[in-house]
N, C-alpha and C positions, 0 to 999 in steps of 0.2 A: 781205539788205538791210533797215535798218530808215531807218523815217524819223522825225523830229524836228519838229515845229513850234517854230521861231526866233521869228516875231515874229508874235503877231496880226491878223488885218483892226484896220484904225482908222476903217473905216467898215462898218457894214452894209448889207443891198440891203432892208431895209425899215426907215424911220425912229418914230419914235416916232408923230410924228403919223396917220402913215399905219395904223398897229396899230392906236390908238386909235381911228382911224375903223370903224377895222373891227371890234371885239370892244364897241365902247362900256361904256366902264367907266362905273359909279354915280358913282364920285365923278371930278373933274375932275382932279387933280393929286397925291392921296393916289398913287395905285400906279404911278405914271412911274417908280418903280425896279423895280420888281417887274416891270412890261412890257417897261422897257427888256433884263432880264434874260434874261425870255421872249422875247426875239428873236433873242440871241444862243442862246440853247438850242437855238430853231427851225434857224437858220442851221448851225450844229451838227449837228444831226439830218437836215439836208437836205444837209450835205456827206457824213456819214455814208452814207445814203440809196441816191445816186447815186455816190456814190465820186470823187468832185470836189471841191476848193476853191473858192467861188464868189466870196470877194473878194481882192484881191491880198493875199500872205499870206508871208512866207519861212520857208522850209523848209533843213533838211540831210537829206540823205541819206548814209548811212552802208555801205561794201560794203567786201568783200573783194578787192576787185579791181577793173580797168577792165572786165571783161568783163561786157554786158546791165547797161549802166545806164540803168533806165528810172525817168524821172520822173513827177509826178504830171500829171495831164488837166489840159491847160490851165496847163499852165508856158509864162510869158511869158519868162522869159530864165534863163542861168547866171551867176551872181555872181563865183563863184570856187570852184576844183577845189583839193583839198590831200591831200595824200599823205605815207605813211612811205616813205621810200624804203629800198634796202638793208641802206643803214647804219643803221636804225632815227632820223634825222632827216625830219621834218615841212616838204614840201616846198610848192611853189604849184606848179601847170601854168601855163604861158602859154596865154594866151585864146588865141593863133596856134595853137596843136593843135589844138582841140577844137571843138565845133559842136552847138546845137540844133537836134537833125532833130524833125520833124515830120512824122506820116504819119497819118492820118487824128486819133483821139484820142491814139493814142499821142505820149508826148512821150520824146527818149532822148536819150543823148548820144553822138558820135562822132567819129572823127576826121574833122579836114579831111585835103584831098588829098595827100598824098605824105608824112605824118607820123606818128608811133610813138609806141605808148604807152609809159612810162617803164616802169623794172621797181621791182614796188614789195614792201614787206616783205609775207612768207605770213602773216596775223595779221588776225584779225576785226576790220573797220571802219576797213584800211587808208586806205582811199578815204574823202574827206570831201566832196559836192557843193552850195554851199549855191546855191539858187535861189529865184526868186519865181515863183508860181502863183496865177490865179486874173482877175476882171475886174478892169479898176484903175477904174473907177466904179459904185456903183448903179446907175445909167443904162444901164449894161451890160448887166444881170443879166436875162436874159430874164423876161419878164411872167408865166409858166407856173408859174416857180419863187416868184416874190416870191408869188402867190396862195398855193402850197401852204403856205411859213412863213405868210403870215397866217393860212391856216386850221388851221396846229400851233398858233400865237400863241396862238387862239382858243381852242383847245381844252385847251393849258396851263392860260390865265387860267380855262375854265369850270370845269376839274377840277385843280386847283392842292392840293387836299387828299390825302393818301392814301386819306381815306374818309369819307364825308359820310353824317350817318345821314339813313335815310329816301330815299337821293339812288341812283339807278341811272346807275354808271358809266359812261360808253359808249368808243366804240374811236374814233381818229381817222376822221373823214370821208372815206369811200372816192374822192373826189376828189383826194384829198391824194398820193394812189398813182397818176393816170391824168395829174394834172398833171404828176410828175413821172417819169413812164418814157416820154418822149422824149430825157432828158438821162441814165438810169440806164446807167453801163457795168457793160457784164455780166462776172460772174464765170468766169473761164475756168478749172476745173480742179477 
């Protein structure tokens, strides 16, 4: 299974202003692209992180099959299912098969009741899943999370150079790691 990011967050879960409060740049408006940057990096690094999408975001996933199709944490919905079928043509499933289960973090897809999956062509990335994951406001985005980006934010904007003479590098804030392993899914295997 691989997966694709389709379409970006069009919003982040920390805003400009909010960053700047928190890292206080010197000058006022020179480096609002440079932070704005830094937050998308952060946000980045904190879906990396914990293994999460944190703002609404669409996705495909790509399999060889209907069988163990598991989405990403915090998938909000399926868009549409598409498939090779036998005859090697590119089919749609009807929304009436199929079903977003949810079961603790996992998110997967399955059949509804009394329904079959199609038989589809043997050939890598027969299956096409494209869906949305992720919270669909900042507002969402737990407070735990938004602190650890601001304090990546931070620490981008402090050490932004690859080497600063005279200047003793230091490692992300070990808070950055305790904020967020409440929301870290663990690696199984």
């Amino acid at each position: 299974m691989t997966f694709i990011i389709k379409t970006e967050p069009t919003e982040e879960p920390v805003d400009l202003s909010e960053a700047k409060d928190h890292i206080r740049p010197d000058s006022d408006s020179g480096d609002d692209v440079l932070i704005s940057g830094l937050i998308k990096s952060a946000r980045q690094q904190v879906e990396e992180h914990i293994g999460r999408p944190l703002m609404s975001q669409s996705w495909t996933l790509y399999a060889d099959g209907f069988s163990d199709l598991e989405l990403k944490p915090w998938t909000t919905g399926i868009d549409v299912i598409r498939y090779m079928d036998t005859d090697n043509a590119q089919q749609t499933l009807a929304a009436s098969v199929y079903e977003l289960r949810k079961m603790g973090l996992t998110r997967s897809v399955g059949l509804q009741y009394s329904q079959d999956w199609p038989s589809v062509l043997p050939h890598p990335g027969s299956v096409e899943v494209d869906f949305t994951a992720g919270y669909a406001s900042a507002e969402d985005v737990p407070q735990p999370i938004k602190q650890a980006m601001l304090l990546m934010v931070g620490h981008l904007y402090e050490f932004r150079e690859a080497a600063i003479a005279g200047v003793q590098i230091s490692q992300v804030p070990m808070a950055y790691e305790a904020l967020l392993a409440p929301y870290k899914i663990p690696v199984i295997g």
